[in-house]
C-alpha positions in Angstrom: 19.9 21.4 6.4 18.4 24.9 6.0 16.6 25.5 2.7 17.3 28.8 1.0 14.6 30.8 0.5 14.9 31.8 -2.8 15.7 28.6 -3.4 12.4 27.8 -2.1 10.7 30.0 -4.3 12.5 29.3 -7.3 11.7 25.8 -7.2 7.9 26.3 -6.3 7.4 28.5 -9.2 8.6 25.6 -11.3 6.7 23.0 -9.7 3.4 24.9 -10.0 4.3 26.1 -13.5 4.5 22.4 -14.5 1.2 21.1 -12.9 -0.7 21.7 -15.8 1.2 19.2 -17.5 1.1 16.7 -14.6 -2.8 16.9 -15.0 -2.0 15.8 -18.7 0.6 13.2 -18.3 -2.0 11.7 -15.2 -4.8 11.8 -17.5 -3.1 9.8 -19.3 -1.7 7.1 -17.1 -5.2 6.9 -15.7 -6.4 5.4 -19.0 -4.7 2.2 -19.2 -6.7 -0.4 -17.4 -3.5 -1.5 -15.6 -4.6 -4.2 -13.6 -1.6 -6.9 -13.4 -4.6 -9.8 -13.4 -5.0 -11.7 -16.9 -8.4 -13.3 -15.9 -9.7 -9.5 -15.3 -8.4 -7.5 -17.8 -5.8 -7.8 -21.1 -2.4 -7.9 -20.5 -2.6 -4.1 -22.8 -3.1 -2.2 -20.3 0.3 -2.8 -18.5 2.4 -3.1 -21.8 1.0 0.5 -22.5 1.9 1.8 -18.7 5.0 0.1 -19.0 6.0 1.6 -21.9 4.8 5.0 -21.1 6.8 5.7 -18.1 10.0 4.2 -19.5 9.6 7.1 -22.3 8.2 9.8 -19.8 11.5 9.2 -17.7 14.1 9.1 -20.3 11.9 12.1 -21.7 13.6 13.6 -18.3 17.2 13.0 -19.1 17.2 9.8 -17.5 19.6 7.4 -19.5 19.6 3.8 -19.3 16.2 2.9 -19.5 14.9 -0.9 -19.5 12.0 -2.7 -19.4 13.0 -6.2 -17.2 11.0 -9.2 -17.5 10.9 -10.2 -13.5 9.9 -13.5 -12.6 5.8 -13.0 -12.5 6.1 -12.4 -16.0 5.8 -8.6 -14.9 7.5 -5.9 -16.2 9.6 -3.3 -14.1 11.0 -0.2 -15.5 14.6 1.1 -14.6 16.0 4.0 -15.9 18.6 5.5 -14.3 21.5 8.2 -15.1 25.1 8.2 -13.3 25.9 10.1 -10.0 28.7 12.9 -10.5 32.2 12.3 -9.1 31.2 12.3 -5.0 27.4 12.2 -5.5 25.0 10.2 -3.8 22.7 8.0 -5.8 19.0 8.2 -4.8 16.6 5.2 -5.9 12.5 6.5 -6.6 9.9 3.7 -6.7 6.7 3.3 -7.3 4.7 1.3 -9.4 2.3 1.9 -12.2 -0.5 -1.4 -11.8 -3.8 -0.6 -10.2 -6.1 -2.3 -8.0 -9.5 -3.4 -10.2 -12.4 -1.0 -10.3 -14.1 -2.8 -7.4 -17.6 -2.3 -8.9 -17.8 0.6 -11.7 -21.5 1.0 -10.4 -20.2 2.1 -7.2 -18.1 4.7 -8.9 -19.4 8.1 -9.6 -16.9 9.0 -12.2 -15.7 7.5 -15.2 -12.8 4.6 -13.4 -10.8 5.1 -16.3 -10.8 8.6 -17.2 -9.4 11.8 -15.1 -12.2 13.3 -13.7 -12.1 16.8 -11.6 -14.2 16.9 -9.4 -14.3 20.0 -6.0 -10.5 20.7 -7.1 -9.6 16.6 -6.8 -8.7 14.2 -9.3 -10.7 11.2 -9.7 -10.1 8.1 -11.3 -8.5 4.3 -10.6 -4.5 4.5 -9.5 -4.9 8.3 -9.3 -3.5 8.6 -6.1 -2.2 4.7 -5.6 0.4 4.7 -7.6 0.0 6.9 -10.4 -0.1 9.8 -8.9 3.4 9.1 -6.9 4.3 8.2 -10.9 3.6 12.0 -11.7 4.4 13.7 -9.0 8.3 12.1 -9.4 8.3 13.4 -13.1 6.9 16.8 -11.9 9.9 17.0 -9.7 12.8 15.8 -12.2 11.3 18.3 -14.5 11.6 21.0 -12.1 15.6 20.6 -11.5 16.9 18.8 -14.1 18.2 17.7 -16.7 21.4 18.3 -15.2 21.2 16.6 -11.4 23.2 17.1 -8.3 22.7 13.5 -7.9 22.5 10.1 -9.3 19.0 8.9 -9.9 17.2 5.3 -10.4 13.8 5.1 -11.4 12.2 1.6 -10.8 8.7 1.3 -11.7 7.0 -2.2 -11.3 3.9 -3.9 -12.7 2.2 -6.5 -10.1 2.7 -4.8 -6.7 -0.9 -4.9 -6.1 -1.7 -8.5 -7.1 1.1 -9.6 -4.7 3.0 -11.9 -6.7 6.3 -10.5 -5.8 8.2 -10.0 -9.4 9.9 -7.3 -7.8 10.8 -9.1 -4.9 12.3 -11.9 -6.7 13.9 -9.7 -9.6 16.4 -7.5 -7.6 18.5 -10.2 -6.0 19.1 -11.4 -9.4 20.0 -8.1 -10.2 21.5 -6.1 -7.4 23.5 -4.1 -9.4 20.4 -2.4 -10.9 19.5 -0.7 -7.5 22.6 -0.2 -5.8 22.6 3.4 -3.9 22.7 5.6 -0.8 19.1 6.2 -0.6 15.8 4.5 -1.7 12.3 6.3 -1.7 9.9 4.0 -1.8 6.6 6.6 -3.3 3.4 4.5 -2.3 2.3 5.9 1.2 1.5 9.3 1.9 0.6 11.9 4.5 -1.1 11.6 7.3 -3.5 14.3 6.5 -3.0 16.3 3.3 -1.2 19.1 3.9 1.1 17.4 6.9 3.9 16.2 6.0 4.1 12.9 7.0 7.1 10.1 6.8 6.0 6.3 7.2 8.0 5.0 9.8 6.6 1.1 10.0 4.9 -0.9 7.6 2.6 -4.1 9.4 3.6 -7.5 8.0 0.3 -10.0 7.1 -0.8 -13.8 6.9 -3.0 -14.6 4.5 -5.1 -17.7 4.8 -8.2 -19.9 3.7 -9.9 -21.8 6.1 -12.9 -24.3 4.9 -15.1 -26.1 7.5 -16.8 -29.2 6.9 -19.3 -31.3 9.0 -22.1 -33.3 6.6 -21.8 -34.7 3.1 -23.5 -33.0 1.8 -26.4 -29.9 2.7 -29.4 -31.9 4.0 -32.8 -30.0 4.9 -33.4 -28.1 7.5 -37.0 -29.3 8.6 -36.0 -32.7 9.0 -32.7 -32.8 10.4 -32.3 -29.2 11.6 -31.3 -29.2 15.4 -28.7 -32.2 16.0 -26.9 -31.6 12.2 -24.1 -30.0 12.6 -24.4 -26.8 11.0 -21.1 -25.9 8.8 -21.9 -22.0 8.8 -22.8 -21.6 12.0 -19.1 -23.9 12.8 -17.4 -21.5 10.8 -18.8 -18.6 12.4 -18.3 -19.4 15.9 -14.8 -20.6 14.8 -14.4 -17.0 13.3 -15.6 -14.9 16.0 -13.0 -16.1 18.7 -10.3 -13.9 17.1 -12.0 -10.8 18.5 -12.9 -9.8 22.4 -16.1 -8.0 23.0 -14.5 -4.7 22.7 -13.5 -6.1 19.3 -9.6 -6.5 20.0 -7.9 -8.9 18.4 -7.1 -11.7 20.6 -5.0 -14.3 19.5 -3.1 -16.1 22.6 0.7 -15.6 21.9 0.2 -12.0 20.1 0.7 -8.8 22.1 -2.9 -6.6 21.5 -1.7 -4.1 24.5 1.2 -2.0 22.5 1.1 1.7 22.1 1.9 4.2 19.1 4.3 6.3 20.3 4.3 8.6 17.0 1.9 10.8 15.7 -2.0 10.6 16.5 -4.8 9.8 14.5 -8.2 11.9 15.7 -10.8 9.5 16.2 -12.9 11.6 14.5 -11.3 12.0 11.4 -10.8 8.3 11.4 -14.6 8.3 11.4 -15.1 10.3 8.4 -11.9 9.0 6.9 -12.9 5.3 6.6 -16.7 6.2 6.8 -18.3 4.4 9.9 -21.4 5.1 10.4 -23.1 7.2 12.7 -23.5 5.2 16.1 -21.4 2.8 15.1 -18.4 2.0 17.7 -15.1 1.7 16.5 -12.7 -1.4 17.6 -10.2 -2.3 20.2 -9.5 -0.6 23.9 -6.2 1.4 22.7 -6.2 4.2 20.5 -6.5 4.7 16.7 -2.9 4.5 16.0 -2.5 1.8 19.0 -4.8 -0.2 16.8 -4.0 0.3 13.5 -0.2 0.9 13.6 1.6 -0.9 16.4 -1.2 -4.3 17.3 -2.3 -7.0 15.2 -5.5 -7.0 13.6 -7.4 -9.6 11.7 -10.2 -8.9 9.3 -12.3 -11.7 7.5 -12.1 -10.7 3.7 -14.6 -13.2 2.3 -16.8 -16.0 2.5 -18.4 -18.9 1.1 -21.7 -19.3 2.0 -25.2 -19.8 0.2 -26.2 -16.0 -0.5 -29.0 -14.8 0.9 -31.2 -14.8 -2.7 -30.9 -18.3 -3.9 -30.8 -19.8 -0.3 -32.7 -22.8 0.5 -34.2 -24.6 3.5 -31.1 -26.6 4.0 -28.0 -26.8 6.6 -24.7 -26.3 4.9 -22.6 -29.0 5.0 -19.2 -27.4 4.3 -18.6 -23.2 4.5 -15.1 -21.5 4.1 -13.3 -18.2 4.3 -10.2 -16.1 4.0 -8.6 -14.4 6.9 -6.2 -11.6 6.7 -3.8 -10.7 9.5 -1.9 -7.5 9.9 1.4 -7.6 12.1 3.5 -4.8 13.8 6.8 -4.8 13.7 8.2 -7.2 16.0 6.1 -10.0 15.5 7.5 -12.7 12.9 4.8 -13.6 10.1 5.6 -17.6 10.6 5.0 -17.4 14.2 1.6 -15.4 14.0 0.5 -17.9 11.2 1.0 -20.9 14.0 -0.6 -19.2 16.8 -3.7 -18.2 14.5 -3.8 -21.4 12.9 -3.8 -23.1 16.7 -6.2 -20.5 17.9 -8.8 -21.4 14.9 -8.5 -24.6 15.9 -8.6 -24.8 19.8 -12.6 -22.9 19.1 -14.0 -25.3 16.3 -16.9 -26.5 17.6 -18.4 -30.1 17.5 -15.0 -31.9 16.1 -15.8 -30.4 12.5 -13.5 -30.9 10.0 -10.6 -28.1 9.1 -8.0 -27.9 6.3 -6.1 -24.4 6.3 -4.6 -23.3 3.2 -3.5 -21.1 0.8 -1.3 -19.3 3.3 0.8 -15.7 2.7 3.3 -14.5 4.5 4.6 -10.4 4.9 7.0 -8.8 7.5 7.0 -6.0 8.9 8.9 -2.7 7.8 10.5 -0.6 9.9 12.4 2.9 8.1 15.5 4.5 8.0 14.9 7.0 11.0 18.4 8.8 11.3 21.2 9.7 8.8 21.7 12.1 6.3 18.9 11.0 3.8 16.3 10.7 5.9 17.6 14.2 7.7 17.3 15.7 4.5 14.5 14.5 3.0 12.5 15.5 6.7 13.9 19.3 6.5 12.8 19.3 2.3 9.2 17.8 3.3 9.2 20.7 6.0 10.0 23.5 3.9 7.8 22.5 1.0 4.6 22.3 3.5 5.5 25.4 5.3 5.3 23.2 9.0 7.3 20.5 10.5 7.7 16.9 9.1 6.2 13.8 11.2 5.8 10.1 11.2 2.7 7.8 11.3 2.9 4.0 10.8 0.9 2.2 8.0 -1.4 -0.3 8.4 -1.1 -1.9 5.1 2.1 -4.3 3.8 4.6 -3.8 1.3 6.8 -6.8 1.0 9.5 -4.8 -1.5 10.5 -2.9 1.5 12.1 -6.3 3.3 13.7 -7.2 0.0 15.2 -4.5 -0.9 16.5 -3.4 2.9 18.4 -7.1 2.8 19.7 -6.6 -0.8 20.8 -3.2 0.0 21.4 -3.1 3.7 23.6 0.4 3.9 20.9 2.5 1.8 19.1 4.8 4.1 15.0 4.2 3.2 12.6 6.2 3.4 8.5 5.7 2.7 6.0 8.8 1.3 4.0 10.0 -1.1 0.3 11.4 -2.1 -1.8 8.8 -1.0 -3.8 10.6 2.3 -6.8 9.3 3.3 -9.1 11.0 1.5 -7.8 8.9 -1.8 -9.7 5.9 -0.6 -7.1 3.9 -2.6 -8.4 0.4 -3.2 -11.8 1.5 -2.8 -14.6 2.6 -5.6 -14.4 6.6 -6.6 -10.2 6.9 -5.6 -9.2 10.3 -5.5 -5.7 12.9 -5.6 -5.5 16.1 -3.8 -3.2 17.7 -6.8 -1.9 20.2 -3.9 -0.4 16.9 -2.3 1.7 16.3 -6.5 2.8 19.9 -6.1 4.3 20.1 -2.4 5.4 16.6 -2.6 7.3 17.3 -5.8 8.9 20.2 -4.4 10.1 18.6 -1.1 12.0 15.6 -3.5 12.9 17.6 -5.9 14.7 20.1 -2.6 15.7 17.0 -1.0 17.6 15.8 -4.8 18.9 19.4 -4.6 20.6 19.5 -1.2 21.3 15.8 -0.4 24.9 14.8 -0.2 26.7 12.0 2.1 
């Protein structure tokens, strides 16, 4: 496809015209303590996000608009308005729950309030997934309300707590999604300003791992030396899932594959996730070796005596939760055995083991040829002014399987605003609003031009 020029223009003028308003509507969104997670926060905050994007999308011409009780008890939002005789119809997602603050201490804006800060927008969900919320309004506003195209909005409410409404909803429902193309809007650019397709999701197991070897903690004068320390079982345990060079090395799992896509510079990585100075990164390959096409296992938590409040005594019994990512090609069940058989071929001193609370995820890997995602590639291109790539994602999104087996002859395709720099998930998240404004102009070109 070759974008028109004026075209072009004609569409930017309209997308930067509206981003005033798209400052407003995220302001908004930003204010609802959306976190799907009862025990954290009211259930209010998602009722009111809920609610708000089911009126800002019929607000947009969109038609049949529903809130759907999936089976989490979650709410998803569909709206959705009817192709024209020969038209394609396009599914957007994204998903309007947010991570928790993380520590509003840490924070150096108000978490639930739209903050500008050096030309970004600050506050919790501004990038991940708000932002993605906006900037798909920004673009329906821009060319509608009379499409080219057939459009179906579905916004969920638990994708960061994991519970999988979503998941389980749409085979109940197929006929709510059915369509030629799917965007799924929570992933972004490699960089901001390149425009950047996701081309593989990692898959993930999840598990809990408690060690036990006394009765009970017993001090550590008078037994210290032959009583089998649980900490220091758990530990050792722990640290046979990295090399020295810290790869992750799990016997069964491939830790030698290669990216074969787009780089990531090692020093940007360094400022991007914010390693210290002197501090080595991990693993012999490459950035994108490591974090997009080899496994990689992170301990998320402990429990352990903290270090205020510790006493004299040797822990009897120590636990903690393990988190492996997955490339595609590697099935989720068969990495949970060979971790779980790697934990226990290095427990020392015959302690006790029970695994548990184990998570599966697969790996995703895009639509990468066909008319949608030809389309959408040239639109991303002429929005930013240079040409499209790919990059892979470290994280997981289990919707992606769900919906490419429900609906295996849509092309799919993975973007949005979330660069680096957003530190989703993290304490002081952030939006570049340039990323809203070209990214609403490359789907609201690709809506434009994209036909089967």
């Amino acid at each position: 496809m070759t974008t028109d020029a004026t075209e072009l223009a004609d569409l930017q003028a309209k997308v930067k015209a509206l981003m005033g308003r798209a400052k407003t509507d995220l302001a908004q969104l930003v204010s609802f303590k959306s976190v799907a997670d009862a025990r954290q926060f009211p259930p209010k905050g998602c009722e009111e996000a809920a609610q708000w994007v089911a009126d800002a999308f019929a607000a947009v011409g969109l038609t049949d608009v529903g809130l759907h009780e999936t089976p989490d008890g979650s709410k998803a939002v569909v709206a959705s308005r009817p192709a024209p005789p020969g038209a394609p119809t396009v599914v957007l997602y994204c998903h309007y729950d947010v991570q928790p603050p993380l520590g509003e201490d840490e924070w150096k804006t108000p978490v639930w309030q739209l903050t500008e800060v050096n030309g970004r927008w600050y506050g919790r969900g501004a990038a991940d997934c708000k932002g993605n919320i906006v900037m798909l309004l920004t673009a329906l506003r821009a060319i509608g309300p009379d499409y080219p195209v057939g459009i179906t909005l579905v916004s969920e409410g638990s994708e960061e707590q994991g519970t999988g409404g979503l998941e389980q909803f749409i085979p109940q429902r197929p006929d709510l999604l059915e369509s030629d193309a799917i965007l799924v809007c929570d992933c972004g650019n490699i960089k901001d300003g390149i425009p950047t397709l996701t081309q593989t999701l990692r898959g993930f197991v999840n598990l809990d791992v408690h060690v036990k070897t006394l009765a009970g903690a017993v001090h550590s004068g008078m037994f210290g030396g032959p009583a089998p320390d649980a900490i220091a079982a758990l530990i050792h345990m722990l640290s046979s899932m990295r090399d020295v060079n810290g790869n992750t090395t799990i016997d069964g799992l491939d830790n030698t594959q290669t990216w074969g896509g787009a780089q990531y510079d090692v020093d940007q990585f360094r400022k991007d996730a914010r390693v210290l100075p002197g501090v080595d990164l991990l693993g012999s390959g490459t950035v994108a070796d490591q974090l997009w096409a080899r496994p990689a296992v992170t301990v998320l938590g402990m429990d352990v005596p903290p270090v205020v409040g510790s006493s004299s005594a040797i822990q009897g019994h120590a636990s903690a939760r393990i988190n492996l990512r997955i490339p595609p090609g590697t099935k989720p069940e068969d990495a949970r055995d060979l971790l779980e058989k790697r934990l226990r071929a290095h427990l020392p001193w015959n302690a006790d083991l029970t695994i548990d609370n184990v998570t599966l995820g697969s790996p995703f890997v895009a639509s990468q040829a066909g008319p949608a995602r030809d389309a959408l590639a040239d639109a991303m291109a002429a929005a930013y002014g240079r040409p499209t790539t790919t990059a892979g994602q470290g994280g997981s999104i289990p919707l992606c399987n769900a919906l490419a087996e429900t609906y295996p002859e849509a092309e799919m395709m993975l973007l949005g605003v979330e660069e680096p720099k957003c530190h989703i998930h993290a304490p002081n998240e952030s939006v570049d609003p340039n990323e809203i404004e070209r990214l609403a102009v490359s789907v609201g070109l690709f809506l434009k031009n994209y036909r089967v």
